[in-house]
PQR file with spaces between the fields and no chain letter, atoms N, CA, C, O and H, PARSE charges and radii, in Angstrom:
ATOM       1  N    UNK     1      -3.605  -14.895   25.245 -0.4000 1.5000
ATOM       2  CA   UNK     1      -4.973  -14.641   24.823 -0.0000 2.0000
ATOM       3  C    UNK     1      -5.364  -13.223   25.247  0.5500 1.7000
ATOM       4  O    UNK     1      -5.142  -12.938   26.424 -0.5500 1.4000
ATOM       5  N    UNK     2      -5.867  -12.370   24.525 -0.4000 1.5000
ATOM       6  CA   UNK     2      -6.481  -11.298   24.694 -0.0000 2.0000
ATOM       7  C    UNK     2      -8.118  -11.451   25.073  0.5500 1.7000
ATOM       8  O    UNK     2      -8.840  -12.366   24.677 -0.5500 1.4000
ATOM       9  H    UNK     2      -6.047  -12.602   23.569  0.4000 1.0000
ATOM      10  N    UNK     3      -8.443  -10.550   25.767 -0.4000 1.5000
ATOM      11  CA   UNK     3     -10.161  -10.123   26.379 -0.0000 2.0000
ATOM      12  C    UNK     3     -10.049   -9.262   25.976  0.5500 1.7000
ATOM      13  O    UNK     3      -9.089   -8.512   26.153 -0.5500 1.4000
ATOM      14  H    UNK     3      -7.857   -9.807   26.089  0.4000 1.0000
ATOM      15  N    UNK     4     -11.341   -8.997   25.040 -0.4000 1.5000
ATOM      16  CA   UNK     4     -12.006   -7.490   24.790 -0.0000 2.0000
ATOM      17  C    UNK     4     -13.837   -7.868   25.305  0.5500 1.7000
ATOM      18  O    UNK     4     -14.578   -8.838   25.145 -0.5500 1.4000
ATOM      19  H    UNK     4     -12.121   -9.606   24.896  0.4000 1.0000
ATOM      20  N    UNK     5     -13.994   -6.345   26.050 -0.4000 1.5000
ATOM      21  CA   UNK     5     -14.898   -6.539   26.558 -0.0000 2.0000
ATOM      22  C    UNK     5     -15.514   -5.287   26.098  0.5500 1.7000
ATOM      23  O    UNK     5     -15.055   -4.155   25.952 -0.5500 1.4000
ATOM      24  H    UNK     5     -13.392   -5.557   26.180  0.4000 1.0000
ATOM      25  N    UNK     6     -17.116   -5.989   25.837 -0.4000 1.5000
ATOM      26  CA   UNK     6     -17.518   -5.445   24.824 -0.0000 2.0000
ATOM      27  C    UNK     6     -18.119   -4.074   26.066  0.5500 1.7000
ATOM      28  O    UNK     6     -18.492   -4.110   27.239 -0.5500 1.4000
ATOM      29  H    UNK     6     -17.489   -6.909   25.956  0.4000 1.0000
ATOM      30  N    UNK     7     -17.905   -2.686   24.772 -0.4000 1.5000
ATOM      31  CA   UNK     7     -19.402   -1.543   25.649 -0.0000 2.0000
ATOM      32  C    UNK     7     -20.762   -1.979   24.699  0.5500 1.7000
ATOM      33  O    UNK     7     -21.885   -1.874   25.191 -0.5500 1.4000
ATOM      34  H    UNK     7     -17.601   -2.657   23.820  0.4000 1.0000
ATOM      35  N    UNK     8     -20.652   -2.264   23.896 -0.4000 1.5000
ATOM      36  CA   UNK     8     -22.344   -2.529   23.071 -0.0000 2.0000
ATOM      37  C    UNK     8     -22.534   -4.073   23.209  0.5500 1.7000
ATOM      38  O    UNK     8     -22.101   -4.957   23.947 -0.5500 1.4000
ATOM      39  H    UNK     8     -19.740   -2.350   23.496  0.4000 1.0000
ATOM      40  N    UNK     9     -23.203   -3.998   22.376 -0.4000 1.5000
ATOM      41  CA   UNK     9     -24.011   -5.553   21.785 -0.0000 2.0000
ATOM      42  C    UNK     9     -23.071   -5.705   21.522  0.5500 1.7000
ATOM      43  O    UNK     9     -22.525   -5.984   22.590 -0.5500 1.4000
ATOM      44  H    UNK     9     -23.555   -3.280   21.776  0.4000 1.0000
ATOM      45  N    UNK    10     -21.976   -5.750   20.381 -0.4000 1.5000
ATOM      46  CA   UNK    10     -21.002   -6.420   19.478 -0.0000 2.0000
ATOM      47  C    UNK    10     -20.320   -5.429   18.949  0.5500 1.7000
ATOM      48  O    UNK    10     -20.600   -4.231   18.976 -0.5500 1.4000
ATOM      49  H    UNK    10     -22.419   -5.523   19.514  0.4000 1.0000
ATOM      50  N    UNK    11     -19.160   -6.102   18.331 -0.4000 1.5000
ATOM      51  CA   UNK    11     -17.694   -5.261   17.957 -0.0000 2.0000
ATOM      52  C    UNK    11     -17.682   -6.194   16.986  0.5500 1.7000
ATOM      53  O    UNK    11     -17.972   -7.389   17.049 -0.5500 1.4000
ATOM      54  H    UNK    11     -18.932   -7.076   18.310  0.4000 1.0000
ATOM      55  N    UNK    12     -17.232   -5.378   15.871 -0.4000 1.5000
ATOM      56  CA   UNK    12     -16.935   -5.924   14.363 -0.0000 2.0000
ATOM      57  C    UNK    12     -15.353   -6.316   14.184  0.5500 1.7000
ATOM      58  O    UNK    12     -14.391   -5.646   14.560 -0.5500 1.4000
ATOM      59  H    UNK    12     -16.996   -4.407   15.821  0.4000 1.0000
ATOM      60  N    UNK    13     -15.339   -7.658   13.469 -0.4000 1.5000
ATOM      61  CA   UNK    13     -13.974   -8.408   13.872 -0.0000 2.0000
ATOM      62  C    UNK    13     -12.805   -7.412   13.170  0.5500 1.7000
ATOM      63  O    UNK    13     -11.657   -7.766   13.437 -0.5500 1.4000
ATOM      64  H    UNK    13     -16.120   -8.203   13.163  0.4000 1.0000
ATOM      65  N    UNK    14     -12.913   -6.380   12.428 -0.4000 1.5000
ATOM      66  CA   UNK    14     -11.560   -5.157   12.226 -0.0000 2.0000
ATOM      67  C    UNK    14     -11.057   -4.958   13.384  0.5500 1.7000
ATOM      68  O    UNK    14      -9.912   -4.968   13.835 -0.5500 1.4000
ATOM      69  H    UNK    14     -13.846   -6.093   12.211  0.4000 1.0000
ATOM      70  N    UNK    15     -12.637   -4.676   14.027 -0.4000 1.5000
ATOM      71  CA   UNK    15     -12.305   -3.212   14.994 -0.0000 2.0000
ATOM      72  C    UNK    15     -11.598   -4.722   16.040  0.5500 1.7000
ATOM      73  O    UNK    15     -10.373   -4.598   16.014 -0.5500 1.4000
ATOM      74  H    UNK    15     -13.567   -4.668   13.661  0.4000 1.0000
ATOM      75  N    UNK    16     -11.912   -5.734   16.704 -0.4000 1.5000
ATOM      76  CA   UNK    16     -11.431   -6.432   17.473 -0.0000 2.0000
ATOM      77  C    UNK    16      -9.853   -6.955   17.624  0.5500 1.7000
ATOM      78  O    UNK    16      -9.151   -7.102   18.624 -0.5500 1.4000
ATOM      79  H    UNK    16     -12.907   -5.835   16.725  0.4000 1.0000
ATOM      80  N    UNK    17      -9.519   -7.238   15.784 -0.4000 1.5000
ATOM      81  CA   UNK    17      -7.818   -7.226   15.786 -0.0000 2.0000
ATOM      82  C    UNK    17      -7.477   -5.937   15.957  0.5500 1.7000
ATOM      83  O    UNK    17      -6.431   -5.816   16.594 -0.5500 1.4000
ATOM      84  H    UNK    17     -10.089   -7.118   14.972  0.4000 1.0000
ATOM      85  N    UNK    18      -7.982   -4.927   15.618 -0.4000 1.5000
ATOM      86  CA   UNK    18      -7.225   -3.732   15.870 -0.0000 2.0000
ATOM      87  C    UNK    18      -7.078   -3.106   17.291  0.5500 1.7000
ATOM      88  O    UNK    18      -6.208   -2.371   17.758 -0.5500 1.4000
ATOM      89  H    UNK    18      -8.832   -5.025   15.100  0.4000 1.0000
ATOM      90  N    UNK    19      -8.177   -3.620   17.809 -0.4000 1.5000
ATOM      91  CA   UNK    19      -7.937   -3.241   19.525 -0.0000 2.0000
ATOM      92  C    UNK    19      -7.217   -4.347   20.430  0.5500 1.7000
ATOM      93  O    UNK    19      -6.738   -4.212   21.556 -0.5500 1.4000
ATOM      94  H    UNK    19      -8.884   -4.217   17.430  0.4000 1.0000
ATOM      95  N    UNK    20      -7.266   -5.254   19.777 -0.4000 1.5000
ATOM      96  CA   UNK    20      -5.957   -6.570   20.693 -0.0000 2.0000
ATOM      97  C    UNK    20      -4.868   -6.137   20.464  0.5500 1.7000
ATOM      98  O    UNK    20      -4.009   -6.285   21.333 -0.5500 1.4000
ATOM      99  H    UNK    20      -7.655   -5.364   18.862  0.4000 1.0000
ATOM     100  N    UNK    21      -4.575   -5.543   19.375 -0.4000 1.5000
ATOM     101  CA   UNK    21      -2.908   -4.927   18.740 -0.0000 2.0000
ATOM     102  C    UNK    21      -2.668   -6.128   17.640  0.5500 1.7000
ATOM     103  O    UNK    21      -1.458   -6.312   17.507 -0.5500 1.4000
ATOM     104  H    UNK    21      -5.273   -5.423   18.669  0.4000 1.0000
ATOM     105  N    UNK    22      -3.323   -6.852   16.953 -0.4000 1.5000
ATOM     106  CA   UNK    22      -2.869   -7.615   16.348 -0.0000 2.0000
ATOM     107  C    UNK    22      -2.761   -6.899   14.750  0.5500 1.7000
ATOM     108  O    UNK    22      -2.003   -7.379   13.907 -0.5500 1.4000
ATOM     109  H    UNK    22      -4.306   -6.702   17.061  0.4000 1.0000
ATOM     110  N    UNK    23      -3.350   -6.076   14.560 -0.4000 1.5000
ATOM     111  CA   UNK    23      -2.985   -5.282   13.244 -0.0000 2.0000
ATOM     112  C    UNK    23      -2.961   -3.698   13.827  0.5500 1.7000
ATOM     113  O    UNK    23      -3.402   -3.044   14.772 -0.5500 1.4000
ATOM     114  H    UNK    23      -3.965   -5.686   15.245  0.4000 1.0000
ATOM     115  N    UNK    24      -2.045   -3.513   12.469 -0.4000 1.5000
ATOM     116  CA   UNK    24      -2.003   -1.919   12.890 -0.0000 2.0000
ATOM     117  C    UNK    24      -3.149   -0.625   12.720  0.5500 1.7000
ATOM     118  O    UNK    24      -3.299    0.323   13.491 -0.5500 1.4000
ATOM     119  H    UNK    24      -1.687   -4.044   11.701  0.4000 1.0000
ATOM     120  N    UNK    25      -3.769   -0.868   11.667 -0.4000 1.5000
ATOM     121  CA   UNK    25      -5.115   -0.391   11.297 -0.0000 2.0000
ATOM     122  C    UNK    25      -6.027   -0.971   10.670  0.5500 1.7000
ATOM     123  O    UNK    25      -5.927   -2.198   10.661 -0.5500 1.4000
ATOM     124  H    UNK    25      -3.648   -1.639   11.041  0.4000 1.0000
ATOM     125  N    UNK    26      -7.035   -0.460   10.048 -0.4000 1.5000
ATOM     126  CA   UNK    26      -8.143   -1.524    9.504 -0.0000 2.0000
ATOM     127  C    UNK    26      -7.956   -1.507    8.328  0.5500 1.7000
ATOM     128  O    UNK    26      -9.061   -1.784    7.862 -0.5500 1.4000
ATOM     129  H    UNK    26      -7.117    0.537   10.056  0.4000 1.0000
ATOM     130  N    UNK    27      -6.906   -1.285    7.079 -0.4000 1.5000
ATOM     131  CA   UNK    27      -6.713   -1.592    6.024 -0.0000 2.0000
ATOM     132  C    UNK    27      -5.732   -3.096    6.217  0.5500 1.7000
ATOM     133  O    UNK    27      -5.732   -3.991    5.371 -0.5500 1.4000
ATOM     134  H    UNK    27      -6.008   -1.060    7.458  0.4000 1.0000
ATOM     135  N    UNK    28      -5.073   -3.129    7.272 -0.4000 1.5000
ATOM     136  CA   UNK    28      -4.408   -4.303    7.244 -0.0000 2.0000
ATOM     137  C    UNK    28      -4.987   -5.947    7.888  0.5500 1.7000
ATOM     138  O    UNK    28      -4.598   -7.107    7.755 -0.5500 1.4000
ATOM     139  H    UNK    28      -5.073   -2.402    7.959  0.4000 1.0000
ATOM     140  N    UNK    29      -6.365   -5.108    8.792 -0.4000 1.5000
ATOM     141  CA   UNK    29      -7.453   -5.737    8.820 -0.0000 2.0000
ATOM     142  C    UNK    29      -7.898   -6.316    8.131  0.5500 1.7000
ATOM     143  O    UNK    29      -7.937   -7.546    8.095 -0.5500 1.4000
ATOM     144  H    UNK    29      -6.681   -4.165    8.900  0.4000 1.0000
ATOM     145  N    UNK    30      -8.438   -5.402    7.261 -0.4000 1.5000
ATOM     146  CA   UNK    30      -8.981   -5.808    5.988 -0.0000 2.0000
ATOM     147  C    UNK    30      -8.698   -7.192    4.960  0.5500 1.7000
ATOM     148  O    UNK    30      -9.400   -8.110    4.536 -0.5500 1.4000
ATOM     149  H    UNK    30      -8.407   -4.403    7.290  0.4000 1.0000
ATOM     150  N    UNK    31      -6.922   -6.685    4.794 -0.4000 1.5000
ATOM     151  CA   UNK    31      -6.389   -7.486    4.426 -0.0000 2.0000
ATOM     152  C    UNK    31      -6.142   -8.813    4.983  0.5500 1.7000
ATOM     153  O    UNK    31      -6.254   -9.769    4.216 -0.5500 1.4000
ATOM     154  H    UNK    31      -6.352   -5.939    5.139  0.4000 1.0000
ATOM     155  N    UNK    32      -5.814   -9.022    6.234 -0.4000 1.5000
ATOM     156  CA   UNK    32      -5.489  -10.241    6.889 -0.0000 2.0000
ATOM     157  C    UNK    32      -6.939  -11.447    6.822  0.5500 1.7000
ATOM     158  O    UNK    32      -6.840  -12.674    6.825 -0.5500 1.4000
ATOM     159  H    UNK    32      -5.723   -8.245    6.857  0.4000 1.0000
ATOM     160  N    UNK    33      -8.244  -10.618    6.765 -0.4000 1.5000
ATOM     161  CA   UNK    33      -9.486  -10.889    6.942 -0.0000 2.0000
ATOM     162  C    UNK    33      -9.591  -12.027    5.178  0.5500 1.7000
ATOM     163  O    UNK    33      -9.535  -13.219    4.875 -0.5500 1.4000
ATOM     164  H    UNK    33      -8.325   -9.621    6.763  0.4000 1.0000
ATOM     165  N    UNK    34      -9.738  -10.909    4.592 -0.4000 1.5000
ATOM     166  CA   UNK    34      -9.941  -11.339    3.468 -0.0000 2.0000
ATOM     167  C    UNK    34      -8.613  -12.260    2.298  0.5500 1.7000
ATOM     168  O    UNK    34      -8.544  -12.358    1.072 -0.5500 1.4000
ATOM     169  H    UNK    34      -9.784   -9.940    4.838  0.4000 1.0000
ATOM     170  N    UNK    35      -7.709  -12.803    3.465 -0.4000 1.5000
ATOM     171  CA   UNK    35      -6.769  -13.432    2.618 -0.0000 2.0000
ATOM     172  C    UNK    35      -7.064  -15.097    3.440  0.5500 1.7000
ATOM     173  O    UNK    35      -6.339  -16.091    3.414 -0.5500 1.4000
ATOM     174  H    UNK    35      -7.765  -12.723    4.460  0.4000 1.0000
ATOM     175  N    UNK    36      -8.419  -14.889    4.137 -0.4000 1.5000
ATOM     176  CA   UNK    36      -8.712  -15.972    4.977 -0.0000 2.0000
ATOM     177  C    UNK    36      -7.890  -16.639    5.895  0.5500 1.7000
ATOM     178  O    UNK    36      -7.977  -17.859    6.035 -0.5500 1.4000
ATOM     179  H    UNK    36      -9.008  -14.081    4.158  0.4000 1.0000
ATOM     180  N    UNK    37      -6.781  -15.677    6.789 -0.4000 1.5000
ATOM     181  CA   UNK    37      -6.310  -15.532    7.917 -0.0000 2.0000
ATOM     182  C    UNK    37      -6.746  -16.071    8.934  0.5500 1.7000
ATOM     183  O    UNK    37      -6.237  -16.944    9.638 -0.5500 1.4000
ATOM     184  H    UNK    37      -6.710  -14.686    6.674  0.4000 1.0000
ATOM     185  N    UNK    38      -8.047  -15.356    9.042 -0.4000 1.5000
ATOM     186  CA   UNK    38      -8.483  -14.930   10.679 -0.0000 2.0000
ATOM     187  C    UNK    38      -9.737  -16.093   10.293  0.5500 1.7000
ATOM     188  O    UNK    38     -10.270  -16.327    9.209 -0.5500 1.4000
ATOM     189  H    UNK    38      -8.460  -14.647    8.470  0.4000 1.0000
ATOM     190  N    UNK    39      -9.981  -16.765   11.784 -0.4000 1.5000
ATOM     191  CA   UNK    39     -11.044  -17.658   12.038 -0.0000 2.0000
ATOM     192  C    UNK    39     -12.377  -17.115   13.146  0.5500 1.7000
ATOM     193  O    UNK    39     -12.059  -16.206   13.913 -0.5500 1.4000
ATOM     194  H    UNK    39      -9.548  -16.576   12.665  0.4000 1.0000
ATOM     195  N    UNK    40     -13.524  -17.535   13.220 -0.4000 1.5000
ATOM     196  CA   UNK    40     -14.111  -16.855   14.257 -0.0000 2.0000
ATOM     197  C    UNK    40     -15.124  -18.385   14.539  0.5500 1.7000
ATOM     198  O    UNK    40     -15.798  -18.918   13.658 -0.5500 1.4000
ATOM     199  H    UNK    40     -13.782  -18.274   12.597  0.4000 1.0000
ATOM     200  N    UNK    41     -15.030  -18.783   15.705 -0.4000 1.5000
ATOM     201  CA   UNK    41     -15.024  -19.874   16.021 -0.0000 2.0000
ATOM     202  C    UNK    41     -15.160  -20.508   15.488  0.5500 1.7000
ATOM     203  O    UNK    41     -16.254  -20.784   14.996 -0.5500 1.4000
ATOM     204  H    UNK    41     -14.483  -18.350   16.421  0.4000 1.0000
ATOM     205  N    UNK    42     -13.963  -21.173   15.264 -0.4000 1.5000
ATOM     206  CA   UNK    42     -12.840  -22.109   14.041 -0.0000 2.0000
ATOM     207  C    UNK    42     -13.851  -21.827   12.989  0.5500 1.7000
ATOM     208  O    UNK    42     -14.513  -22.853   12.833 -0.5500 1.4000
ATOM     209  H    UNK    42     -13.074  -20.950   15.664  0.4000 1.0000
ATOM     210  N    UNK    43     -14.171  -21.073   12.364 -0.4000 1.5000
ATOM     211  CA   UNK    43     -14.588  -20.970   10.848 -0.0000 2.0000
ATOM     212  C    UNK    43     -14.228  -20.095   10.451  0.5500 1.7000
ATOM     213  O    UNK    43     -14.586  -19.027   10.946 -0.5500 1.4000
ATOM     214  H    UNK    43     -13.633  -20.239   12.491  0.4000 1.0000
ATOM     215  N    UNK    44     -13.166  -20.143    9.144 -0.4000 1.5000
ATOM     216  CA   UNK    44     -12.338  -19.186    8.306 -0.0000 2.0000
ATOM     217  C    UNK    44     -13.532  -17.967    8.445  0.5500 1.7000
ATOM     218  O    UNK    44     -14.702  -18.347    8.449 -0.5500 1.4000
ATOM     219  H    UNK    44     -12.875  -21.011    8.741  0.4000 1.0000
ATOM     220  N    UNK    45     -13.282  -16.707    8.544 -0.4000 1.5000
ATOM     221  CA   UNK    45     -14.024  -15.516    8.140 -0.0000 2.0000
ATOM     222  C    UNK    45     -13.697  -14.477    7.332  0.5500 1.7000
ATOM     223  O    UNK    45     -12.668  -13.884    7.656 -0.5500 1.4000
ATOM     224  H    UNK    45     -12.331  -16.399    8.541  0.4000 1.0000
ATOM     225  N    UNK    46     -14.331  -14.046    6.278 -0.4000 1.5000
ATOM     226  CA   UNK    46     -14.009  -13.411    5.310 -0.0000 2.0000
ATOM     227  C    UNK    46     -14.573  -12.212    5.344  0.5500 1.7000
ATOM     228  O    UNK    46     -14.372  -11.397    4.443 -0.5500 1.4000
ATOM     229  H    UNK    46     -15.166  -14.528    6.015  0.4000 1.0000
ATOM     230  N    UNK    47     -15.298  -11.975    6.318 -0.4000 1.5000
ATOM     231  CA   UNK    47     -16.137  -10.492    6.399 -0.0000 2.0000
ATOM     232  C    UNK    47     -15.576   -9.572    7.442  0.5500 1.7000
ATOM     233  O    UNK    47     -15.552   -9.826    8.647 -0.5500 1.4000
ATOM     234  H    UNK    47     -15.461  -12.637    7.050  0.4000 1.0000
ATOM     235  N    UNK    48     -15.078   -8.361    6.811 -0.4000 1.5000
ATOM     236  CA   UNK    48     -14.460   -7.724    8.144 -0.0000 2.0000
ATOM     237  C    UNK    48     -15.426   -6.789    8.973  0.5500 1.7000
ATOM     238  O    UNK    48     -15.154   -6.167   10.000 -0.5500 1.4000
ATOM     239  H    UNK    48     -15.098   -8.154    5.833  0.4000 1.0000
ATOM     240  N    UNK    49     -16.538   -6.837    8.329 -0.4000 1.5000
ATOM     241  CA   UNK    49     -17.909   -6.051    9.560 -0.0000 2.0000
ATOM     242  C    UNK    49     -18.624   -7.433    9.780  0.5500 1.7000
ATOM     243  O    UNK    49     -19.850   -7.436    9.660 -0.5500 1.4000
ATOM     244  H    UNK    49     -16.759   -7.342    7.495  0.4000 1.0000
ATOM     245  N    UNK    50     -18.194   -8.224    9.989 -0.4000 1.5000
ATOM     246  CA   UNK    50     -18.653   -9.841   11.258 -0.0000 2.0000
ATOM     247  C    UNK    50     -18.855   -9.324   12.487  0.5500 1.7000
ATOM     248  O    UNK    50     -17.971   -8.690   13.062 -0.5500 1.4000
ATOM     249  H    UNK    50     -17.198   -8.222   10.086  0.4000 1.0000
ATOM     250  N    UNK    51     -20.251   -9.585   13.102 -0.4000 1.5000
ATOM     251  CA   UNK    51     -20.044   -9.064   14.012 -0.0000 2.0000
ATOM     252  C    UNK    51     -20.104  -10.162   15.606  0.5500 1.7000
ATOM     253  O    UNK    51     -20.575  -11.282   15.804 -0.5500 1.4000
ATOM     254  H    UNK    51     -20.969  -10.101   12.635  0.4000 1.0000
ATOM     255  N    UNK    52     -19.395   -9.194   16.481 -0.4000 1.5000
ATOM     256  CA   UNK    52     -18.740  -10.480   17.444 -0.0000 2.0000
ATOM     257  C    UNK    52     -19.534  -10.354   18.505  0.5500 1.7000
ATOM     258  O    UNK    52     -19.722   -9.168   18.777 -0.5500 1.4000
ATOM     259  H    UNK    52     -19.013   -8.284   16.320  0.4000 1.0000
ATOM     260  N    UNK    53     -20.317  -11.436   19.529 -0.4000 1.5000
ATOM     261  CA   UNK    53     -20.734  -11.137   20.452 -0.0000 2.0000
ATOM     262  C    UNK    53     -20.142  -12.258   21.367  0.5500 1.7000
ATOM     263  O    UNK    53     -19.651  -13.325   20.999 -0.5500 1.4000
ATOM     264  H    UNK    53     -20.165  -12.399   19.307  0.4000 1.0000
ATOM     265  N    UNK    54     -20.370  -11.544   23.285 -0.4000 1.5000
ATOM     266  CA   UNK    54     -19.936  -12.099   23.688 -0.0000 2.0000
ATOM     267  C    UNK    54     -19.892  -13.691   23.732  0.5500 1.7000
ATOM     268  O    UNK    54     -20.917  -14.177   23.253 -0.5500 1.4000
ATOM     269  H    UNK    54     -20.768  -10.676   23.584  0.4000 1.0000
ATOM     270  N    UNK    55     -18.948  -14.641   24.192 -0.4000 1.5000
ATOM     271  CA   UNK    55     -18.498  -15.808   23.991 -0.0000 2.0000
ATOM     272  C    UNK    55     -18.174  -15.914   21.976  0.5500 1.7000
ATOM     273  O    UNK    55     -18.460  -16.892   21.285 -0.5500 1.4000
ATOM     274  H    UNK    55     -18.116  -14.246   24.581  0.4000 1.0000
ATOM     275  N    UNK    56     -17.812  -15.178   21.692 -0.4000 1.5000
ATOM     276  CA   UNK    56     -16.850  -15.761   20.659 -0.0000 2.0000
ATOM     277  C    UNK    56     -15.768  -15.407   21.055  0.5500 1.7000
ATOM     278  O    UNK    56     -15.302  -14.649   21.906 -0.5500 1.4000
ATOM     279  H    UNK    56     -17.581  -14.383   22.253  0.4000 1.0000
ATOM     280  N    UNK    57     -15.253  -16.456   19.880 -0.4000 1.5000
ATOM     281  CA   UNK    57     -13.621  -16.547   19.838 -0.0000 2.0000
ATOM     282  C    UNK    57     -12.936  -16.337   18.686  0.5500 1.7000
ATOM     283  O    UNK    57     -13.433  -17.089   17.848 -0.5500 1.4000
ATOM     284  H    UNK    57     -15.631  -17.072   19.189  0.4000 1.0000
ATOM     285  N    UNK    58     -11.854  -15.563   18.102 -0.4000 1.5000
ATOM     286  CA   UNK    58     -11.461  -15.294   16.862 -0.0000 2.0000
ATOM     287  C    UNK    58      -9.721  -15.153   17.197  0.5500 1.7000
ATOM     288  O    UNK    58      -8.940  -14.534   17.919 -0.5500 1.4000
ATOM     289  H    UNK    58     -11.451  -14.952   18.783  0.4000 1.0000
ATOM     290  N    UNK    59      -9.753  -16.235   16.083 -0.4000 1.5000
ATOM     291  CA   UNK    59      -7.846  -16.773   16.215 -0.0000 2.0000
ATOM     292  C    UNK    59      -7.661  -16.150   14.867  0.5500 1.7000
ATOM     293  O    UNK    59      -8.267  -15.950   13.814 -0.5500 1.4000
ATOM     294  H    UNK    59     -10.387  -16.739   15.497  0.4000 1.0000
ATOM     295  N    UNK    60      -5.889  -15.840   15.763 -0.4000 1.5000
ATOM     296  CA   UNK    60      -5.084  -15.209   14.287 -0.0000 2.0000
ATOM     297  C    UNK    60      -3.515  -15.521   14.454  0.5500 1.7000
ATOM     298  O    UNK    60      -2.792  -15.143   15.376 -0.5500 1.4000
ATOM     299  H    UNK    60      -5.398  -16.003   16.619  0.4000 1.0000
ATOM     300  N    UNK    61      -3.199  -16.224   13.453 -0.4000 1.5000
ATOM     301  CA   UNK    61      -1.835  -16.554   13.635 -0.0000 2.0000
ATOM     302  C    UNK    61      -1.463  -17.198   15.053  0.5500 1.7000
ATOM     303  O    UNK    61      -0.363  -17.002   15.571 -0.5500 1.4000
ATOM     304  H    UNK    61      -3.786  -16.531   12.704  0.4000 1.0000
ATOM     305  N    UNK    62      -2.233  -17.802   15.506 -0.4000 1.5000
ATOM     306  CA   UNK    62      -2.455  -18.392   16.567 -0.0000 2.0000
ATOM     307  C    UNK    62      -2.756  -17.546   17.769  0.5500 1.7000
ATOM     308  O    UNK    62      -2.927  -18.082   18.864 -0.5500 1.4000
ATOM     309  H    UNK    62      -3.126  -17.962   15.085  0.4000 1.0000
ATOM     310  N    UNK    63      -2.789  -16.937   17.694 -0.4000 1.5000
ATOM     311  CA   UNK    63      -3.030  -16.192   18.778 -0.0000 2.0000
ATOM     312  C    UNK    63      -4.340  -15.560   18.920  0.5500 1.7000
ATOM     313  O    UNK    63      -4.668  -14.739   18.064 -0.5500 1.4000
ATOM     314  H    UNK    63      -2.650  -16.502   16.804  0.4000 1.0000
ATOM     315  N    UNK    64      -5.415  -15.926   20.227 -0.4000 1.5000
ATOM     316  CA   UNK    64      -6.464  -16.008   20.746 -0.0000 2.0000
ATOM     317  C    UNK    64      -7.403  -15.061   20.697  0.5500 1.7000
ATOM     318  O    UNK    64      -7.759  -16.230   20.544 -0.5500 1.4000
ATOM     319  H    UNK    64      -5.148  -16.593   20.922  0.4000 1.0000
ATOM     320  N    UNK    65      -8.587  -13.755   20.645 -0.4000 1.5000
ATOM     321  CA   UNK    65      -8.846  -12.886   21.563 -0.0000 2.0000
ATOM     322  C    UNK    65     -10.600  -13.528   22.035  0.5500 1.7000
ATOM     323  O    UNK    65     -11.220  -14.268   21.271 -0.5500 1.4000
ATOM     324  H    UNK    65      -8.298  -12.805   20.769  0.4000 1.0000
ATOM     325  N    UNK    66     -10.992  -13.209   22.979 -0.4000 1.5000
ATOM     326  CA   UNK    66     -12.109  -13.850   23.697 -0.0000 2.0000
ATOM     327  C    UNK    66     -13.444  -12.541   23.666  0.5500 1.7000
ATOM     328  O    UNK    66     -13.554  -12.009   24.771 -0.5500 1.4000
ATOM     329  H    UNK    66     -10.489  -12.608   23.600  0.4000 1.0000
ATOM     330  N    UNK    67     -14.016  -12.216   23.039 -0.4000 1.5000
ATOM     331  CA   UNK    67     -15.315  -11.187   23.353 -0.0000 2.0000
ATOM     332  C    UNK    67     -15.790  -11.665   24.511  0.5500 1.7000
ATOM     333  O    UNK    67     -15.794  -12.879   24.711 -0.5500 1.4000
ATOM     334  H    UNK    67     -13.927  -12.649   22.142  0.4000 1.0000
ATOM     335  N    UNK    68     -16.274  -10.745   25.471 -0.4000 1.5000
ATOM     336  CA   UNK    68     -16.481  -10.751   26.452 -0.0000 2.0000
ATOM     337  C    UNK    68     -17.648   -9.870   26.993  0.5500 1.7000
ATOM     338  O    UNK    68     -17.417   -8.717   26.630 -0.5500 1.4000
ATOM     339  H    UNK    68     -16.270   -9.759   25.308  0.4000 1.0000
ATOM     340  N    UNK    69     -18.814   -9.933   27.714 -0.4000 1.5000
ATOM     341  CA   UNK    69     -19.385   -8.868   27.936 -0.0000 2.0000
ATOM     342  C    UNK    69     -18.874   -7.961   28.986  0.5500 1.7000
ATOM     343  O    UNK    69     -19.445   -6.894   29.210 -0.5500 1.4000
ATOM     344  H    UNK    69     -19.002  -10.870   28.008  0.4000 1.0000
């Protein structure tokens, strides 16, 4: 499981796979997002400017990351 801890209010779920390392940039973001991949507490998400605040959770390919303040 990855922690990202937030500096603002919230981090938009691109920018969050892209800073766990789970994609390589935000076109593949993009993509993984919108092929209804990625979940954000367990609900499929299709928006890649979703924005995350602390205590969510967003799974990908099983694998975890936790927003955090």
């Amino acid at each position: 499981m990855e922690v990202i801890k937030l500096r603002d209010e919230y981090i938009k779920l691109g920018q969050a796979l892209k800073a766990a390392g789970y994609v390589d940039s935000g076109v593949d973001a993009k993509l993984v997002i919108q092929d209804g991949l990625v979940k954000v507490n367990g609900q499929t998400e299709t928006q890649r400017g979703k924005k995350l605040h602390a205590g969510d959770e967003v799974e990908y390919k099983d694998q975890l990351i936790k927003i955090e303040k």
